[in-house]
C-alpha positions in Angstrom: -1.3 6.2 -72.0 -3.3 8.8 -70.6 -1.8 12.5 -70.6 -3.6 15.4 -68.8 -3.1 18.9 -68.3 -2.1 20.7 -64.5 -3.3 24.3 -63.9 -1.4 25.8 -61.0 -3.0 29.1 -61.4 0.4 30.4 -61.1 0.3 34.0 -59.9 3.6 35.4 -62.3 4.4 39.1 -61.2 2.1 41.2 -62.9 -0.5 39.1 -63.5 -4.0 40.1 -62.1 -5.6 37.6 -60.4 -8.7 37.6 -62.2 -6.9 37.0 -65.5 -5.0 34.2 -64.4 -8.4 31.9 -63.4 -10.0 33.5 -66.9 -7.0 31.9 -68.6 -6.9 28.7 -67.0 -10.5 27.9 -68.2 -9.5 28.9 -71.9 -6.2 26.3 -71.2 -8.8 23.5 -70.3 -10.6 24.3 -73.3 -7.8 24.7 -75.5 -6.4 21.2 -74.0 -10.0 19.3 -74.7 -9.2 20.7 -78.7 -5.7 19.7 -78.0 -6.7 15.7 -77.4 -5.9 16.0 -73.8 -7.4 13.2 -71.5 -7.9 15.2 -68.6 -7.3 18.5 -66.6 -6.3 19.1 -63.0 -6.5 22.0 -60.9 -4.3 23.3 -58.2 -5.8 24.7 -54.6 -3.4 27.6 -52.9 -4.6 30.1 -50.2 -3.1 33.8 -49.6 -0.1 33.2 -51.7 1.1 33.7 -55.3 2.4 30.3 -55.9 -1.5 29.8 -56.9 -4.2 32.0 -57.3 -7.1 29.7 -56.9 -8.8 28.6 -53.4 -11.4 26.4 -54.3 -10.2 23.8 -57.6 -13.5 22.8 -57.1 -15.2 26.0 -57.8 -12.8 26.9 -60.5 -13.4 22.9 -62.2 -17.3 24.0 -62.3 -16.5 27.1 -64.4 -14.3 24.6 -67.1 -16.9 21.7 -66.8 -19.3 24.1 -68.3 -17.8 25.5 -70.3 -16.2 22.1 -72.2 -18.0 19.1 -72.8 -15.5 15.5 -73.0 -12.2 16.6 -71.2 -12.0 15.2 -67.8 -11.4 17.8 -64.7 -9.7 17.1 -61.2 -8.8 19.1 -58.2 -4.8 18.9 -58.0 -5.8 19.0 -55.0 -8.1 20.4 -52.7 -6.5 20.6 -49.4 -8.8 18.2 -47.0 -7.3 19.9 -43.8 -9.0 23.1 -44.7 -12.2 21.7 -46.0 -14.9 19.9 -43.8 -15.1 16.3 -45.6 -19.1 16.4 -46.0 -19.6 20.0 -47.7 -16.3 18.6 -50.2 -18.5 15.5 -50.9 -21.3 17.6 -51.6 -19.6 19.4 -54.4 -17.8 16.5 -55.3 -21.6 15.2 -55.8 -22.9 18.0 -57.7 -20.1 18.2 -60.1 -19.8 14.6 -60.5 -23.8 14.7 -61.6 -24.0 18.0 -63.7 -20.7 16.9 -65.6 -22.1 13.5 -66.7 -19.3 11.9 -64.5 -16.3 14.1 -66.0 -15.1 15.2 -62.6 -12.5 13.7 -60.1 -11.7 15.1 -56.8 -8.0 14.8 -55.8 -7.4 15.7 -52.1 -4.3 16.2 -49.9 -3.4 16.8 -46.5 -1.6 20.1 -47.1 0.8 21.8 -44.5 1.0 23.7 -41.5 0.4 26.8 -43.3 -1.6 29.6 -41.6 -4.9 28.8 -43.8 -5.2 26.5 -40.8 -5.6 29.6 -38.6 -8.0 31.2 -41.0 -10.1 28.7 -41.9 -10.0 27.4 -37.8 -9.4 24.2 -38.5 -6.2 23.6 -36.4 -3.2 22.8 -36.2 -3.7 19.1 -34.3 -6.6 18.2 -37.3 -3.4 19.0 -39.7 -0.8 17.0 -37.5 -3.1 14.4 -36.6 -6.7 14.1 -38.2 -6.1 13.4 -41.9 -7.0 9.7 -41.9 -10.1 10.7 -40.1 -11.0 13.2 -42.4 -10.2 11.0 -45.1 -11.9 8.2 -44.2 -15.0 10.6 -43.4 -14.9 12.1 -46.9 -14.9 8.5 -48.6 -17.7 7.4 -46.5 -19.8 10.8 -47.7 -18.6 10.2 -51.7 -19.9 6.3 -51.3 -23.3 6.3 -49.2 -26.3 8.0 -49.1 -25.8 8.6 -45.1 -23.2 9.5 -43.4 -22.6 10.2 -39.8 -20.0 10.6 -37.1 -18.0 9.9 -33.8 -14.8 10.1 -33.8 -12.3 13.2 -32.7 -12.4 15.7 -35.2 -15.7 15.4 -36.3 -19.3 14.1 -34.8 -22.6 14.4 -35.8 -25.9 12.2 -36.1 -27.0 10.5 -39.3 -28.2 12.8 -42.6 -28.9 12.2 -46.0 -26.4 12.7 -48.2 -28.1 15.0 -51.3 -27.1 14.4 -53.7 -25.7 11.0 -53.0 -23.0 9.8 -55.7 -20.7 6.6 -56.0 -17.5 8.1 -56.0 -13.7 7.8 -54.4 -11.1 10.9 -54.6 -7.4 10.6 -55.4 -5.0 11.4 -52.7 -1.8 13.6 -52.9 1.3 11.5 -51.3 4.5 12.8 -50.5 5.2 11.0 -47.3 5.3 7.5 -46.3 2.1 7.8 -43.8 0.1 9.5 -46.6 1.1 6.6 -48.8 0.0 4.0 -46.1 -3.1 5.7 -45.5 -4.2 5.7 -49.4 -2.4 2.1 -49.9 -4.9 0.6 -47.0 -7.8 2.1 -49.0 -7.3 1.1 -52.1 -7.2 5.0 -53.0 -5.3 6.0 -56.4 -1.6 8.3 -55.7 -1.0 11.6 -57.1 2.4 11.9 -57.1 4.0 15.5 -57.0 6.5 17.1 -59.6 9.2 17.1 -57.2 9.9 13.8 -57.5 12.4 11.5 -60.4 11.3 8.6 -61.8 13.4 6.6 -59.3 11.6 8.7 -56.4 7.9 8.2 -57.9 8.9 4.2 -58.5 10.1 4.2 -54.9 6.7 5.3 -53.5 4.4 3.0 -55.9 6.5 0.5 -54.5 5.7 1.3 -50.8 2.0 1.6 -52.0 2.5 -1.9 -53.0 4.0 -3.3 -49.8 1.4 -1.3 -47.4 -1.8 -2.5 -49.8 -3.9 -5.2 -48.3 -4.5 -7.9 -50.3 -6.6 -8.0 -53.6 -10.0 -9.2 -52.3 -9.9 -6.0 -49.7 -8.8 -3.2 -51.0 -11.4 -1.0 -52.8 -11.2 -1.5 -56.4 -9.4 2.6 -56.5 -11.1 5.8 -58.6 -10.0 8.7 -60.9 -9.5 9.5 -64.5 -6.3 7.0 -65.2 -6.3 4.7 -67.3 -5.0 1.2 -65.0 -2.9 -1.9 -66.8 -3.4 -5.4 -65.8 -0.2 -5.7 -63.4 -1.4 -5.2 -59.9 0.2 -2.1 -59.0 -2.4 -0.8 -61.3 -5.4 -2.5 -60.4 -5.3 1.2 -58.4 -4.8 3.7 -61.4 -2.0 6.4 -59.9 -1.2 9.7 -62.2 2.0 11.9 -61.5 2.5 15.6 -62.5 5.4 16.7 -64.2 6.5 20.4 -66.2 5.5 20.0 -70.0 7.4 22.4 -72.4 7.7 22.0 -76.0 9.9 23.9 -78.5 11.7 23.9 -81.4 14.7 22.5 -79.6 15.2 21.3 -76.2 17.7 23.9 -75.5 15.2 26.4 -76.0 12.5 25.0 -74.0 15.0 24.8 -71.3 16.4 28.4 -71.9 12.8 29.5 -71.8 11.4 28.0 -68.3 14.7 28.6 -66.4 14.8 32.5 -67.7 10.6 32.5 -66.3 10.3 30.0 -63.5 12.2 31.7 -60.8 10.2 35.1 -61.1 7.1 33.1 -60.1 8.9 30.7 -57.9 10.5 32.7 -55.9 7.9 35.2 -54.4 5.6 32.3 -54.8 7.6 29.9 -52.3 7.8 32.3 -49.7 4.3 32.5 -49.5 4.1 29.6 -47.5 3.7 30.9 -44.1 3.6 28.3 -41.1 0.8 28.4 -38.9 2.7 28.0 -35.2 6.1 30.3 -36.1 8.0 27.4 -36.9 10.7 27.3 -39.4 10.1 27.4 -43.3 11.6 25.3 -45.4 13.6 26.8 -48.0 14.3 25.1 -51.9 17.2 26.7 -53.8 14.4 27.9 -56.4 17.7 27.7 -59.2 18.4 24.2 -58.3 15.0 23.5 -58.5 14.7 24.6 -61.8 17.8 22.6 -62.6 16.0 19.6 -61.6 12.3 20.3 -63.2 14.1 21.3 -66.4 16.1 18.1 -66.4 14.1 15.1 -65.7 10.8 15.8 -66.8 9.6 16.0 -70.7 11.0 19.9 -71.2 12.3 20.0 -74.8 11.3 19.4 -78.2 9.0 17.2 -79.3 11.3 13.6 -78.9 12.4 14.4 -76.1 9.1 14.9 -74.6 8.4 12.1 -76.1 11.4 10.0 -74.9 10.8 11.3 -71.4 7.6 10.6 -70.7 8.1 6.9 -72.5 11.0 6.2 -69.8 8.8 7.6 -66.7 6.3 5.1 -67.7 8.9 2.1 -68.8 11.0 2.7 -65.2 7.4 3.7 -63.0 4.7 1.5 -64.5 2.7 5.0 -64.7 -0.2 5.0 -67.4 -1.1 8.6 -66.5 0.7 11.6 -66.4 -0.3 15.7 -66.0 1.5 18.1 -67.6 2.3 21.8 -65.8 1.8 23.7 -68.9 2.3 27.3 -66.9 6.2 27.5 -66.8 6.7 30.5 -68.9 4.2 33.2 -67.1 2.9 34.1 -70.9 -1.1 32.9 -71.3 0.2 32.7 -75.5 2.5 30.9 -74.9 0.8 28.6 -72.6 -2.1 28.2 -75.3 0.7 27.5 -77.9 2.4 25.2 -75.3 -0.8 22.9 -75.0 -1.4 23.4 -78.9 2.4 22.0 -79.8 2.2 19.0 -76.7 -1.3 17.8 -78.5 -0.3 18.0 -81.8 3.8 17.1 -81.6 4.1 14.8 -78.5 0.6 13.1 -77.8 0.5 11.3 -80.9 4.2 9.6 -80.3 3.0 8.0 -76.8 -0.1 6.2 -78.7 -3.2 5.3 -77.4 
């Protein structure tokens, strides 16, 4: 099985900015001396949830300074982005790192970057499959051009030009489609059980076209020989270890809400419509309780039963919950030395 590290930059009260990216590069390289497969990095604009608005940018700082963990973008929101210049770094990183980087991408929300960045609300609502498609076409070829709604221009070279296809963020049923027609690999989000992430491989299943035309998927995971992973899909889920699961518990629901709550509200819609609001205590409730928080067997249980009831050979662990860059280091130190070795190779 293949276990990773996700880095939402999480912006805790009291926490300057600038030292929450400086510690997320130490986490990555704290998790490549931890055993850790991988390392994925979250995107968030003008809001504390996350503290980091380019992954990529922030992926180039750990790719140098590490040199066999994996890095991804967890994701970089495509709807901000133009596809080509994303390609471009995509490119560059993929070279420089020897082929350690991934780029994950999702469709993000009607939050005002869309205002800020002018990229608009109908590219959000209805340009992602364009933009998607654009993006692959830019990661595969040495050209790329186009002419459809959103985005038209003649021919050019694609320098440098890299063979490369990104992982998408799902958490609706088009989204799903859309990767599912392309052979793309999911990331699945951590507010979903294992029944809810089996539910949406299995819709990834139904929309795929058959064998001999999807594309043959992309990433860091680590596929099996059913068909659902002849497409290698990863998940992120919270990953605290302690002595006992009643501490780990105890711990994240006593730090989560003081970055979760501030942090949700920074979601600001672009067009004045309404906000969705999570109970952030209920969420907690949920994180804490069906994802590997606890000590080391029943991390190690957990994430054994999301792979038996999923089929998922790749999972990312939020290592952030507590707020404390210690205890995060200590966190990744305990998952690589107490858990990783009870999920074998």
């Amino acid at each position: 099985m293949r276990i990773g590290i996700f880095l939402v930059a999480a912006g805790f009260p009291g926490r300057p900015h600038g030292r929450v990216l400086r510690d997320c590069v130490e986490a990555i390289e704290v998790a490549e001396e931890a055993g850790f497969d991988d390392a994925w990095i979250a995107e968030h604009h003008f809001m504390s949830y996350g503290v980091c608005p380019s992954a990529a940018t922030l992926a180039a700082v750990a790719l140098g300074r590490t040199r066999t963990i994996g890095v991804g973008t967890a994701v970089s929101v495509l709807s901000t982005w133009h596809p080509v210049a994303l390609a471009e770094q995509a490119a560059m990183l993929h070279h420089l790192s020897g082929g350690r980087f991934t780029l994950g991408v999702g469709r993000g929300g009607p939050w005002v970057d869309l205002e800020v960045f002018g990229t608009g609300l109908a590219r959000f609502e209805h340009g992602f499959a364009e933009s998607l498609d654009l993006l692959c076409r830019a990661m595969e070829g040495r050209t790329v051009s186009a002419e459809g709604e959103f985005f038209r221009f003649r021919e050019v070279a694609m320098v440098p030009a890299a063979s490369m296809r990104p992982v998408v963020a799902c958490t609706s049923p088009e989204t799903t489609r859309l990767a599912a027609g392309r052979g793309l690999p999911m990331l699945l989000g951590m507010h979903l059980d294992d029944a809810g992430k089996a539910a949406m491989l299995a819709d990834y299943d139904a929309a795929s076209p058959p064998a001999t035309e999807a594309g043959t998927g992309a990433g860091m995971g680590s596929g099996t020989d059913t068909a659902r992973h002849a497409v290698r899909h990863l998940a992120a889920v919270v990953g605290h270890v302690a002595d006992s699961t009643r501490a780990a518990v105890r711990e994240l629901k006593a730090a989560m809400p003081r970055w979760l709550e501030p942090g949700l509200a920074g979601y600001v819609p672009v067009d004045g419509r309404r906000r969705p609001v999570r109970d952030v205590g209920e969420y907690v409730d949920f994180l804490t309780g069906v994802h590997p928080v606890g000590d080391a067997d029943h991390c190690v249980e957990t994430i054994r039963r999301t792979r038996e009831v999923t089929g998922l050979e790749h999972l990312i662990l939020m290592v952030e919950g507590t707020g404390e860059h210690a205890r995060t280091l200590e966190n990744i130190r305990r998952l690589g030395a107490e858990v990783l070795p009870g999920l074998g190779g």
